[in-house]
C-alpha positions in Angstrom: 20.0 -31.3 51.1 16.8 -33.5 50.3 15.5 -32.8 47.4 11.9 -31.7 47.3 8.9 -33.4 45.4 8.9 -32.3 41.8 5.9 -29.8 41.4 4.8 -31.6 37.9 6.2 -33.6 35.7 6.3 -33.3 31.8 7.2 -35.3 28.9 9.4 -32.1 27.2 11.0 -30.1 29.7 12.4 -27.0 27.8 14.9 -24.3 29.6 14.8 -21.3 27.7 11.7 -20.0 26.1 13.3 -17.9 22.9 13.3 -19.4 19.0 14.9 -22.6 20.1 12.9 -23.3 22.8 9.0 -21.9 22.1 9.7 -23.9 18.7 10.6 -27.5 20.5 7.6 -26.4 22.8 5.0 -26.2 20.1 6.2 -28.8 18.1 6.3 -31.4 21.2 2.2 -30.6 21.7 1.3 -31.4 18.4 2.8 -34.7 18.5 0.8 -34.8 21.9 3.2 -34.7 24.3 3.3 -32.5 27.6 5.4 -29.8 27.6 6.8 -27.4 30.4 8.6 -24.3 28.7 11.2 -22.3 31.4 12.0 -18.6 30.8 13.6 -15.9 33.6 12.9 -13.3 31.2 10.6 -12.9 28.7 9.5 -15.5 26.1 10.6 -14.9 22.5 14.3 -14.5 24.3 17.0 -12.1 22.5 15.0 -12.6 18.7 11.8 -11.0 19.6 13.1 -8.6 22.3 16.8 -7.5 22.2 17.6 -8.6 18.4 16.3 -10.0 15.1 12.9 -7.7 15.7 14.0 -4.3 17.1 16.9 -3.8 14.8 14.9 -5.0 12.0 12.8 -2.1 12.6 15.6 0.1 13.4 17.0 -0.2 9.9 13.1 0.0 8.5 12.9 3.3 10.2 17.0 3.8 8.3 15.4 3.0 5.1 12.9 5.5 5.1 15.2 8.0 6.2 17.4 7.6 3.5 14.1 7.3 1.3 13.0 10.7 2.5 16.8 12.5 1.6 16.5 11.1 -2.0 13.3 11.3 -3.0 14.0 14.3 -5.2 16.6 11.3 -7.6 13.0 10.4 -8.2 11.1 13.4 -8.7 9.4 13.4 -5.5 10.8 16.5 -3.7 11.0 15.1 0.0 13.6 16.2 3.2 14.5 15.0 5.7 13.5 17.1 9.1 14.7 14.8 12.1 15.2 11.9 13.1 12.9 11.4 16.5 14.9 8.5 18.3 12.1 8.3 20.8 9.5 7.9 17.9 11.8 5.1 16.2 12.0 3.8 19.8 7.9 3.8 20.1 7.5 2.0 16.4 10.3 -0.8 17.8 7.9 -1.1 21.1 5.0 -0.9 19.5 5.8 -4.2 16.8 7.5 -5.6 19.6 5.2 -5.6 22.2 2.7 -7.2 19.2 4.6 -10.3 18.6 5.2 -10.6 22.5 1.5 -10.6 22.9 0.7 -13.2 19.9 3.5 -15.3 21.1 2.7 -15.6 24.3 -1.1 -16.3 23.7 0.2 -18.8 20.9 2.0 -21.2 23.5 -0.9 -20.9 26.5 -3.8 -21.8 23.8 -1.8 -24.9 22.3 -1.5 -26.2 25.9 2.0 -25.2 26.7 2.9 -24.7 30.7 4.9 -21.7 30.9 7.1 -22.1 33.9 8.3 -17.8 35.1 12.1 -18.3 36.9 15.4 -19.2 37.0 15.7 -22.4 36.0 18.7 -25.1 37.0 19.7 -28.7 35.9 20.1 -30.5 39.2 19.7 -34.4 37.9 19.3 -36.0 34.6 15.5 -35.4 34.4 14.9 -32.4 36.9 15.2 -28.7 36.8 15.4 -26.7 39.9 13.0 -23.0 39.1 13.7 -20.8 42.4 13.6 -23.4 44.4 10.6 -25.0 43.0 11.6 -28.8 41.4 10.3 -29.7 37.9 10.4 -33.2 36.4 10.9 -34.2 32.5 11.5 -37.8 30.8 12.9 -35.3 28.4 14.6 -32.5 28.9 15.7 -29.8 26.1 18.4 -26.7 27.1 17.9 -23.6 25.1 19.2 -21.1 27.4 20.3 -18.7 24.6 23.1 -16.5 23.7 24.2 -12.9 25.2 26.4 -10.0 23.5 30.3 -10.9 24.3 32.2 -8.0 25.9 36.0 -9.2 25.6 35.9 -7.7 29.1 35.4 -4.6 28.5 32.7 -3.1 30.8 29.9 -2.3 29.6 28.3 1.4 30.9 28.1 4.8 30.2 29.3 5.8 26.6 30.1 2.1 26.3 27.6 -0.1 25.1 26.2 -3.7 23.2 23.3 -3.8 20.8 21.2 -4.0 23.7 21.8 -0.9 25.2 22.2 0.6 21.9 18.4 -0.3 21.5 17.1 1.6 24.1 18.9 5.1 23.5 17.4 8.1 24.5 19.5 10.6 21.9 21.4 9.8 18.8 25.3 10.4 19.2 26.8 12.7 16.4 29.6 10.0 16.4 29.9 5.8 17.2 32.6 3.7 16.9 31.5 0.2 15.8 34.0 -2.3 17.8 32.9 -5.6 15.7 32.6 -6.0 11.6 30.2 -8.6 11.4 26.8 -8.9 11.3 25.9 -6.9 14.4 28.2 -4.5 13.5 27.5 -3.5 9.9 23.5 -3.2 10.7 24.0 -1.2 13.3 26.7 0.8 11.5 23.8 1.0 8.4 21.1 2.3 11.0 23.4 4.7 12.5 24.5 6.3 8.9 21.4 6.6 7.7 20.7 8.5 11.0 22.8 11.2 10.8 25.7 9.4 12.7 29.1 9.8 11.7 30.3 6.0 12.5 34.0 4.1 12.2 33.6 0.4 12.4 36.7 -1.6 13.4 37.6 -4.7 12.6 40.1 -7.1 13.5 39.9 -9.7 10.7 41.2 -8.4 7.1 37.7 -7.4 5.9 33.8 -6.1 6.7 31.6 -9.8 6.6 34.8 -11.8 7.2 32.6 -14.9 6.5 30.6 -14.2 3.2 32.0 -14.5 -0.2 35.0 -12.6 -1.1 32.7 -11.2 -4.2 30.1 -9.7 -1.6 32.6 -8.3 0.9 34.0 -6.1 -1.6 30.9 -5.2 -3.0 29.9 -4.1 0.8 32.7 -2.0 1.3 33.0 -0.1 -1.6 28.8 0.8 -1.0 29.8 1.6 2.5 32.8 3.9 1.6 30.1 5.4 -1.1 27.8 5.9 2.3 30.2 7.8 4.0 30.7 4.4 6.4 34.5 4.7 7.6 35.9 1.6 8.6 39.4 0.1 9.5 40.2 -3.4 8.7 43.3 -5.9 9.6 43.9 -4.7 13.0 42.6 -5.6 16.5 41.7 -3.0 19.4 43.9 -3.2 22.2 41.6 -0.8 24.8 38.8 1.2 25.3 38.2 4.2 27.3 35.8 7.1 28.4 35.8 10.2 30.1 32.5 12.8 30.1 33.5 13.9 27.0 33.7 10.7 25.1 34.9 7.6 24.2 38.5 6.8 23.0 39.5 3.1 21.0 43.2 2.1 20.6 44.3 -0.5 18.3 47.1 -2.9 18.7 49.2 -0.5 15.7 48.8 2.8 18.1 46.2 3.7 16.1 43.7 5.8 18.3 39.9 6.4 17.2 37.2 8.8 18.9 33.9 8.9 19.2 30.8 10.1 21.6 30.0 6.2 22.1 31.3 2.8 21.1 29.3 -0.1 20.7 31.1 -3.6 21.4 29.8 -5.6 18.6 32.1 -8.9 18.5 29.4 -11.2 18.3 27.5 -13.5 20.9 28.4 -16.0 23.7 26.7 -18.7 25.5 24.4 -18.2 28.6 25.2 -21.5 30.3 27.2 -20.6 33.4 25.7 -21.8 36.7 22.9 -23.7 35.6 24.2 -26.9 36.5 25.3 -28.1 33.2 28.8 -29.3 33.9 27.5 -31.2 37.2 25.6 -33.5 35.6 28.2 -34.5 33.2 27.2 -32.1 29.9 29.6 -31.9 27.5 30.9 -28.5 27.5 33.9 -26.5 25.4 34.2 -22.8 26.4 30.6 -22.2 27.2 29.2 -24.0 24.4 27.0 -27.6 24.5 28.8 -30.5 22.8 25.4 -31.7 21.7 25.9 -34.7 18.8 24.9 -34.4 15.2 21.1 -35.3 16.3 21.3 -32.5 19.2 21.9 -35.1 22.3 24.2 -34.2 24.7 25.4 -38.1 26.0 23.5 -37.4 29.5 20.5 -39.0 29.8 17.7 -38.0 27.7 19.0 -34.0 27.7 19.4 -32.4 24.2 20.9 -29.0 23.5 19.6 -26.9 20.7 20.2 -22.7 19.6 22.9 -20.8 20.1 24.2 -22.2 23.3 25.5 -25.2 20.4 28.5 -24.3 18.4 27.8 -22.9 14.6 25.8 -20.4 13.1 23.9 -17.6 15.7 20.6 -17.6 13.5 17.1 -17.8 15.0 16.2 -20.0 12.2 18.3 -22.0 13.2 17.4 -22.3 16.8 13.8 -22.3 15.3 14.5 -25.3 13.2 16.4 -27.2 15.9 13.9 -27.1 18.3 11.4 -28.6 15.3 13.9 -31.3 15.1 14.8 -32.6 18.6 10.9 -32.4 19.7 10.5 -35.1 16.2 13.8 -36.7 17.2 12.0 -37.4 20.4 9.2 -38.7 19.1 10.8 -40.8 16.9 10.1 -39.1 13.9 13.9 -39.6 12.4 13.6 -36.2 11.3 16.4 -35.2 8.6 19.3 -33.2 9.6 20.0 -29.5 8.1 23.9 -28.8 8.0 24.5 -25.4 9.2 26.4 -24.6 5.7 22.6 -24.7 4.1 21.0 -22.6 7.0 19.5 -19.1 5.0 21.3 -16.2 5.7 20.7 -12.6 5.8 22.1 -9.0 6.9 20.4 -6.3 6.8 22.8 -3.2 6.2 22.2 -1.1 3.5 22.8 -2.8 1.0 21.5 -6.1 1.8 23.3 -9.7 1.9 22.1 -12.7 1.6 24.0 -16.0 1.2 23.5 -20.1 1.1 25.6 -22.9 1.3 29.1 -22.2 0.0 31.1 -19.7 -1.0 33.5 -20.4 -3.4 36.6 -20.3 -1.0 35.1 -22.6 1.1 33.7 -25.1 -1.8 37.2 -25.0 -3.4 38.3 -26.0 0.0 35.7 -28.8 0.1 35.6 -30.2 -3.6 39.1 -29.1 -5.1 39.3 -25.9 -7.5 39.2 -27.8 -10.8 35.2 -28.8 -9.3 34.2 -25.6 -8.9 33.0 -23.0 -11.3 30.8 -20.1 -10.5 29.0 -16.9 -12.1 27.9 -13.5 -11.5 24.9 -11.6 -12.4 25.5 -7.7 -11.8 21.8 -6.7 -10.6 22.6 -3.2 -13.3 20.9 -5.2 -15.6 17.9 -5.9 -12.9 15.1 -3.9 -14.5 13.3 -3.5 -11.2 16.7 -3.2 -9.5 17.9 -0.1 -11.3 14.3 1.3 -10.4 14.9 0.8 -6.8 18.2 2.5 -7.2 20.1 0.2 -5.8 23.4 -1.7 -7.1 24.9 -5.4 -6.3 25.4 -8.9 -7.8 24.2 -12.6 -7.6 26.7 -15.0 -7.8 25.9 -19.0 -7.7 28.8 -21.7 -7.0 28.4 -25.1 -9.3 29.9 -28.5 -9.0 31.3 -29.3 -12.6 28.3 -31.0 -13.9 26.3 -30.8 -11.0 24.5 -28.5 -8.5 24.2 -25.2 -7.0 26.3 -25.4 -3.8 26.0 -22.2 -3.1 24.3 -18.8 -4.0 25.4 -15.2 -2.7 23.9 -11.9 -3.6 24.0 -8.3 -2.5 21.7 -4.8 -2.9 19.1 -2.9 -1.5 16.4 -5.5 -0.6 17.8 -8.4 -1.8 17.2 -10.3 1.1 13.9 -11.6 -0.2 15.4 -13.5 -2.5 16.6 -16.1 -0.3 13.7 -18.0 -0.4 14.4 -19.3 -3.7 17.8 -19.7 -3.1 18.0 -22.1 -0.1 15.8 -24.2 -1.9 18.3 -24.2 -5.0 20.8 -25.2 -2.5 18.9 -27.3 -0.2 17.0 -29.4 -2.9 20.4 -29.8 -4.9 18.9 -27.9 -8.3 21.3 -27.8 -11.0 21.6 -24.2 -13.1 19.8 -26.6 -16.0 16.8 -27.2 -13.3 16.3 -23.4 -12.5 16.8 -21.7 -15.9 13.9 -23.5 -17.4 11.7 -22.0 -14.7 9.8 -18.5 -15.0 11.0 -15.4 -13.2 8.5 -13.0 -13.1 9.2 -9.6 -14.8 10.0 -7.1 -14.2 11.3 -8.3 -10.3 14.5 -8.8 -8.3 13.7 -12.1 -8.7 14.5 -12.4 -12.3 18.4 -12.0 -11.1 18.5 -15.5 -9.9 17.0 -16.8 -13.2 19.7 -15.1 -15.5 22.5 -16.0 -12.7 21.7 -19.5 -13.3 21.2 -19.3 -17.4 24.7 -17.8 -17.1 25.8 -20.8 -15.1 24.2 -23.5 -17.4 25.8 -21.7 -20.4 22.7 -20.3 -21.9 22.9 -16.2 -21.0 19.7 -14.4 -22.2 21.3 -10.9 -21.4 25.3 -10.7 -22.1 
C-alpha cells in the first residue's frame, strides 16, 4: 500500500499524551521546537484520569471519614453518618475534570498540536493516526501503562482500580488480589469506608519493596485497622456467582468476598502499534530504551512506564523533561530510578528514597552500612496528629545519606527534603546543622540525622 503524504510534520513527535508525554511536549516548545502530541484517550493519560488523582482523592475523602469517627479522642464530639459513594465519586470528578481543563488549555496556549486518534509507528520518523500519516525528525513513545489481569477477566464482581473508581455502591466486603502499592491504598480507602477488606499477597509481606523496618511498621497499623491480610502465598483462581466472589490460593486456602479487585500492578500498552516492525527493542511488552532513553532505531526514544523500572508519574514526568533536552542537546543529567521520590498513600503513609538497607548492603557490603531510626512518638506535632511511625536514614560509613524511609499519618510531605538529602549526597553532619522548624513533622528528619552523625538531641 502507498503510503500517503504526511499531514504535517514536527520536530517532536510524541505518542501518548499522559505525564511522560505532555511533559516532553512542553519542554520541547520552550526550547522552540515543534511539537505534535498523540493521545486516543484523554490527555493527562492514567495519572490525571484513572490513577495518581482519583485515588488521591479517594483516600482524602478516607481521611476525613476516619477524622469524623474519632473526633471525640480530641474533644470534638463528631459521627460518622454515611459514606455517599456518589458524592465521593462527584468531589473525584469535580478535581478531576479541573486539572483536565487546565491541562489541556496549558499545552494548546504553549503552541502544542494535539493530534485526537490512534496513533501507529509505521517508519522510523512517521506515525500513522486513523489513517491519517504524521511526520517527526524526532519521535518520542509514551504510550503508557494499563492494570495487569494475570488473565483473569475482568467483569461483574471482578474488577481493577479502574473500575473500582467508578462504583456506584460500596461492597460490605473486597478482597484485595495484589499487596503493593495499588493494593494497600485501595485496601486503606476501602477500611476507612466501612469495607471489611482481605488483601492477598503472594510475596512474604505487605510493600514487598520498601524497607523491612516500614513493612512491619505497616502491617502491624493495618492489623490495628482491622486490615486482614494473607501473606506468602499466591492465588491460584478466582470466581463469581450472583452472590459473590470466591479467591483460592495455591495452599487450598479459600477467601470470600462481594468483589475482588486484581491489583498486581501495571503492564505496558505497546501491542500493535508497530513497535516491533520497525526494529524497537522489546522484552515482554516493555521498551529497551538505553540509559539516555533511545531506543537504537532511528531517532525514536521511549520514556514512562512502557520502559522497565519504577511505575511513578514523576518519573514519566521527569523523563519526558529529559529526552526533549537530550534532543536538544542539552546533555541533561541522568536520575537513577533508585533516587526517584516515593510515596503511598495508605493510612499510614510511606515514603521512601534511594536505598533501603537490604539493598545498600547488597550494593556497598554490610560493614559500609549503618543506619538509624527516629520513632515519630517523640514527634511533638506527630503525637498531636495521633498518628504513629518512624524515620529511618541509611549512611555510608563516613559518608552520605543513601537512603531515607519513613512511615505515619501524613508523612508523605516530608519527601521533599528527603530526595534532596539523597539526591545532593548530604551527609547526616550536612543536615543536622540545619533548622527544623518546631513544632512540625519535619523536625523528624532533623533528629533522624543528629542520631545518625552521633549527636542525638532527644534520647
Amino acid at each position: 500500500m502507498a503510503e500517503s503524504a504526511a499531514e504535517q510534520e514536527f520536530d517532536l513527535l510524541i505518542l501518548g499524551g499522559g505525564s511522560a508525554g505532555y511533559s516532553a511536549a512542553l519542554r520541547g516548545i520552550q526550547l522552540g521546537m515543534t511539537v505534535g502530541l498523540i493521545e486516543k484517550d484523554k490527555l493527562g493519560g492514567t495519572c490525571l484520569h484513572t490513577g495518581c488523582i482519583p485515588t488521591k482523592a479517594y483516600l482524602h475523602s478516607a481521611e476525613l471519614a476516619d477524622n469524623a469517627r474519632e473526633g471525640a479522642k480530641y474533644g470534638i464530639h463528631t459521627t460518622l453518618d454515611s459514606i455517599d459513594l456518589a458524592g465521593v465519586r462527584a468531589f473525584k470528578d469535580s478535581i478531576v475534570a479541573g486539572k483536565f481543563k487546565g491541562l489541556t488549555g496549558l499545552l494548546k496556549m504553549k503552541g502544542v498540536t494535539a493530534i485526537d486518534g490512534y496513533g501507529k509507528l509505521v517508519s522510523q520518523d512517521t506515525i500513522d493516526v486513523d489513517g491519517k500519516q504524521y511526520k517527526g525528525k524526532n519521535i518520542v513513545l509514551a504510550t503508557g501503562s494499563t492494570s495487569r489481569t494475570l488473565g483473569l477477566e475482568i467483569g461483574g464482581r471482578i474488577l481493577t482500580s479502574t473500575e473500582a473508581l467508578n462504583m456506584d455502591t460500596l461492597p460490605s466486603s473486597a478482597i484485595v488480589l495484589g499487596g503493593g502499592v495499588i493494593g494497600v491504598e485501595f485496601a486503606s480507602v476501602w477500611k476507612s469506608f466501612g469495607v471489611d477488606v482481605t488483601i492477598i499477597e503472594g510475596l512474604p509481606s505487605l510493600v514487598p519493596n520498601e524497607d523491612p523496618a516500614i513493612i512491619k511498621v505497616l502491617e502491624r497499623s493495618f492489623k490495628k485497622r482491622g486490615i486482614n491480610f494473607n501473606t506468602g502465598t499466591f492465588f491460584e483462581k478466582v470466581e463469581q456467582n450472583e452472590n459473590g466472589a470466591k479467591v483460592t490460593l495455591a495452599d487450598g486456602k479459600v477467601f470470600e468476598a462481594d468483589i475482588v479487585l486484581v491489583a498486581v500492578g501495571r503492564g505496558p500498552v505497546t501491542e500493535g502499534m508497530g513497535f516491533e516492525e520497525q526494529g524497537i527493542p522489546m522484552d515482554r511488552g516493555f521498551v529497551l530504551a538505553n540509559e539516555r532513553l533511545h531506543t537504537g532505531v532511528g531517532n525514536i526514544y521511549a520514556i514512562g512506564d512502557i520502559v522497565p523500572g519504577v511505575q511513578l508519574a514523576h518519573r514519566g514526568y521527569q523523563q519526558g523533561f529529559f529526552v526533549a533536552e537530550e534532543i536538544a542537546g542539552l546533555k541533561p543529567t541522568i536520575v537513577e530510578d533508585i533516587n526517584i521520590p516515593k510515596v503511598t498513600y495508605c493510612e499510614p503513609e510511606i515514603m521512601s528514597v534511594g536505598y533501603s538497607e537490604p539493598k545498600a548492603k547488597e550494593k556497598f557490603g554490610d560493614d559500609k552500612i549503618v543506619t538509624q531510626e527516629y520513632n515519630l512518638a517523640g514527634n511533638g506535632k506527630s503525637s498531636i496528629l495521633g498518628t504513629t511511625g518512624l524515620i529511618k536514614m541509611v549512611r555510608l560509613v563516613d559518608g552520605p545519606i543513601i537512603g531515607v524511609h519513613g512511615i505515619g499519618g501524613r508523612i508523605g510531605e516530608q519527601i521533599g527534603e528527603s530526595q534532596l538529602i539523597v539526591n545532593w549526597e548530604a551527609y547526616p553532619e550536612d543536615v543536622a546543622k540545619l533548622i527544623h522548624a518546631h513544632p512540625t513533622q519535619n523536625e523528624s528528619l532533623g533528629e533522624a540525622a543528629l542520631a545518625l552523625a552521633g549527636t542525638p538531641l532527644h534520647g
